[in-house]
C-alpha positions in Angstrom: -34.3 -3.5 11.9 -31.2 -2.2 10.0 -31.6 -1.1 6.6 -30.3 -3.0 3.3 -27.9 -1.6 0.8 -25.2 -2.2 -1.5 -21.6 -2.0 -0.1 -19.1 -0.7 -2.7 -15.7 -2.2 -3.4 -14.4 -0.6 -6.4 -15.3 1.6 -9.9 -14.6 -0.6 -13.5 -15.1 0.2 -16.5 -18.1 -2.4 -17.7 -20.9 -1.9 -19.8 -22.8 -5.4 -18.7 -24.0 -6.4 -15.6 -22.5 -9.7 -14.3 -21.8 -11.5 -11.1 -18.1 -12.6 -9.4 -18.8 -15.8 -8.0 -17.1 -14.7 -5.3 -19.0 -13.7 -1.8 -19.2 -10.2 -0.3 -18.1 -8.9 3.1 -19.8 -9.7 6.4 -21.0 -13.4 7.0 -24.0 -13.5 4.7 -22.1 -15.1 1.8 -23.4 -12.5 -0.2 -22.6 -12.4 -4.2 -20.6 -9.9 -5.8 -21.3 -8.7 -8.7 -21.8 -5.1 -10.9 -24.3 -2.5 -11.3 -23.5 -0.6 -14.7 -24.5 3.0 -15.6 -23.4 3.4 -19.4 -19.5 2.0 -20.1 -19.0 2.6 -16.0 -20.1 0.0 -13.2 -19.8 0.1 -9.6 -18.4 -3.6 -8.1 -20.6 -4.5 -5.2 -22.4 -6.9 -2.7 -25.5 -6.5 -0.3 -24.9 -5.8 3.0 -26.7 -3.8 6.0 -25.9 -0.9 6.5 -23.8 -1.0 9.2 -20.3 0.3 9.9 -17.7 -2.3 9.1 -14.6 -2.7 11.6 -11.2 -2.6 10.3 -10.5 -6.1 11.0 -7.9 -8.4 8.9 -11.0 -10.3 8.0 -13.0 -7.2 6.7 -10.2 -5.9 4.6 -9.0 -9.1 3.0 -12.6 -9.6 1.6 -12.7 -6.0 0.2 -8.7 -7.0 -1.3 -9.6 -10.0 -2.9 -12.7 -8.7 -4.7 -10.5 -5.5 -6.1 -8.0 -8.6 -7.0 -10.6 -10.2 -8.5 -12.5 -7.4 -10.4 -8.9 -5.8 -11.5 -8.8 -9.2 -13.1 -11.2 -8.3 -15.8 -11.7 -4.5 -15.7 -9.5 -1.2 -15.0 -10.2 -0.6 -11.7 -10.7 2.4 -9.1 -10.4 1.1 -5.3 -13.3 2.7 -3.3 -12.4 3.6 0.3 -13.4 1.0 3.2 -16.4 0.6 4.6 -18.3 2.4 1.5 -22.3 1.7 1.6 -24.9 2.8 -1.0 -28.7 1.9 -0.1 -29.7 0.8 -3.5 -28.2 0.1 -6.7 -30.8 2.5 -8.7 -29.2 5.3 -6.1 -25.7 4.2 -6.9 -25.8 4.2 -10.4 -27.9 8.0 -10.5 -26.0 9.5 -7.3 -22.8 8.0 -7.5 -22.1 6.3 -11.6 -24.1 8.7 -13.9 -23.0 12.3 -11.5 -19.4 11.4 -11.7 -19.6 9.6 -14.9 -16.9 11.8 -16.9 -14.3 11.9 -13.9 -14.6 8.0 -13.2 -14.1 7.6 -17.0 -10.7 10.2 -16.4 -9.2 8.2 -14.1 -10.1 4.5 -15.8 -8.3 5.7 -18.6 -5.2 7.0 -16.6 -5.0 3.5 -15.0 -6.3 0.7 -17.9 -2.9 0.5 -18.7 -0.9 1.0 -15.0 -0.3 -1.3 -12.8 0.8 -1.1 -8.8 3.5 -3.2 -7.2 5.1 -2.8 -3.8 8.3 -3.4 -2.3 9.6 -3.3 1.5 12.8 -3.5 2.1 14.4 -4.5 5.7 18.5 -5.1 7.1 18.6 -8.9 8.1 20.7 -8.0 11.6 19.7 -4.9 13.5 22.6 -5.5 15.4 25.3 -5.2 12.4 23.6 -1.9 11.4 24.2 -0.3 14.4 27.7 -1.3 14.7 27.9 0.0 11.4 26.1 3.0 12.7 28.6 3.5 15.7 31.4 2.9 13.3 30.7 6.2 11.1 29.8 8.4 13.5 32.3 9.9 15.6 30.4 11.4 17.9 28.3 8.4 18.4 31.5 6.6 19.2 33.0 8.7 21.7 29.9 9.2 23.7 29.1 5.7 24.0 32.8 4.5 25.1 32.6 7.4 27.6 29.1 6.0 28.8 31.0 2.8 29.2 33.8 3.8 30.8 32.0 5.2 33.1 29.7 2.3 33.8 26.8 2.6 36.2 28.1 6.3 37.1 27.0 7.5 33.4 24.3 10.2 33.6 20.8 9.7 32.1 21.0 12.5 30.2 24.0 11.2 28.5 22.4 8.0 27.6 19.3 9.8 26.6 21.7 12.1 23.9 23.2 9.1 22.8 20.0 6.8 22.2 18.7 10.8 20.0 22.3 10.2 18.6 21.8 6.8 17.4 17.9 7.1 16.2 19.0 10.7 14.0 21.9 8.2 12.7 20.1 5.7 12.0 17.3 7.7 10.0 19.7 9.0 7.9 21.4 5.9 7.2 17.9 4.6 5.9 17.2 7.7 4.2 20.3 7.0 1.6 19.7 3.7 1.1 16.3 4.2 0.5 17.6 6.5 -2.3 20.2 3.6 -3.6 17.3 1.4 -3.4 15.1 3.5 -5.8 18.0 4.4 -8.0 17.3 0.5 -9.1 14.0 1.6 -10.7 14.5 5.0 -12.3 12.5 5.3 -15.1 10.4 2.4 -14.5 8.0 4.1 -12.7 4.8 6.3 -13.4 4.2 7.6 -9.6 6.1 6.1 -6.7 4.5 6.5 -2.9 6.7 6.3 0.0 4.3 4.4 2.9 5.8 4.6 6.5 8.0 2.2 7.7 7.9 0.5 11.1 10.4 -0.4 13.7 14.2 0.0 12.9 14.7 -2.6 10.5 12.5 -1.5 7.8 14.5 0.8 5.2 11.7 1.6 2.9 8.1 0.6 2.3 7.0 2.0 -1.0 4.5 1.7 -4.0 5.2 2.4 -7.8 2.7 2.6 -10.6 4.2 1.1 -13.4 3.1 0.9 -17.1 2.7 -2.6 -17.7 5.0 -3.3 -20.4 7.3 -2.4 -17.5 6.4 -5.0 -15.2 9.0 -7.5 -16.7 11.9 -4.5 -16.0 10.8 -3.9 -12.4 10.7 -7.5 -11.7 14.4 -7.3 -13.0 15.8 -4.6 -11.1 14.4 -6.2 -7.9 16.2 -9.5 -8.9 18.9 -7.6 -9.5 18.5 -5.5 -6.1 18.1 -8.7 -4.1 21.5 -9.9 -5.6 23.4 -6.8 -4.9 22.4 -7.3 -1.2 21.9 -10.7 -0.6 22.2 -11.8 3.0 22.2 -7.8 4.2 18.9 -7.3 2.8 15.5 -8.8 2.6 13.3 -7.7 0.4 9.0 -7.8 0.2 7.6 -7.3 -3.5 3.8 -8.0 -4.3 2.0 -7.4 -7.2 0.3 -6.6 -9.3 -2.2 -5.1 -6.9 -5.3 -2.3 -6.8 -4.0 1.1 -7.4 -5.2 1.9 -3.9 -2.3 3.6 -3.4 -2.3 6.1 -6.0 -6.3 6.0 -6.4 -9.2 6.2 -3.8 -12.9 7.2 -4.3 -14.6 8.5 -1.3 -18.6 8.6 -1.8 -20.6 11.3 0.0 -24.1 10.5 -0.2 
């Protein structure tokens, strides 16, 4: 029979235990809710203990519970698939041993918040034109490619397509540094994520103070503006500080 715990979403700073109304990951419809150790709590739900796939599913309902708990507390995200087997273990091994470096970190973040913003060119095909226009070397190479039609040697087209990818990193690179130009000084950390596929310019996270959130939303108003129609752009928030904060638990 598998054994019972506690699965862990996230660290807050509560003083009262209380439940969430909300239900817990895995299909049990377990309730969320806190176990408190002093001022600190640990936001969890029962669950086996089993090891939890990363499936869409899985990671929404961990999300939406930080979402939820972020709503009423400061808030430290606890990594994925975190399982404690009791809550009188959790708050002794985990709430009361690192009592003074939770409290550290809740009081860096109380008043922080993160938001996230993607970037990504419209037409992949007008940035490489734009690509081919600026390079040189790019544009000799592929008109002698094409001149030469099916007689062009693979390693040729191989040096061009290096060419072209080199090019094109570096044409993201400075307008990834135009883009962030738009937020400087509204921003307590910033986190570069990687970006997929050619298209995406940037895909980065920023802990702002939140007296700042009304300036950020501003510079991305006025960054959409500035590149309307070249440009779409992704911004969500305010979310968990996952990207800045992560508790790992060894038991």
């Amino acid at each position: 029979m598998t054994k019972e715990g506690q699965y862990i979403y996230a660290i807050v700073a509560a003083n009262e235990e209380r439940g969430f109304g909300q239900k817990g990951i895995g299909d049990r419809e377990d309730e969320v809710h806190t176990v408190c150790y002093q001022d600190i709590g640990a936001v969890v739900s029962p669950s086996p203990i089993v090891k939890y796939s990363v499936t869409r599913v899985n990671t929404m309902v961990h999300q939406k519970v930080m979402e939820e708990g972020m709503k009423y507390y400061p808030l430290l995200p606890v990594r994925f698939g975190t399982i404690g087997e009791r809550a009188d273990l959790i708050k002794e091994k985990v709430l009361k041993a690192r009592h003074d470096e939770f409290k550290d970190l809740l009081r860096y973040v109380e008043d922080k918040i993160e938001l996230g913003l993607k970037a990504l060119w419209t037409n992949k095909e007008a940035v490489f034109r734009e690509i081919v226009d600026e390079n040189k070397d790019i544009r000799l190479l592929r008109d002698r490619l094409i001149s030469k039609g099916l007689r062009a040697q693979r390693d040729d087209q191989i040096r061009l397509g290096e060419m072209v990818k080199k090019a094109l990193d570096a044409k993201k690179g400075r307008e990834e540094k135009a883009i962030l130009k738009f937020f400087k000084g509204l921003w307590v950390e910033h986190k570069a994520n990687n970006v997929m596929g050619d298209q995406m310019i940037t895909n980065c996270a920023f802990l702002v103070q939140k007296d700042q959130e009304k300036a950020f939303d501003e510079a991305v108003d006025k960054l959409t503006a500035k590149h309307d129609g070249r440009m779409k752009l992704k911004y969500v928030g305010p979310v968990p500080p996952c990207n800045f904060v992560e508790i790992v638990v060894k038991w």
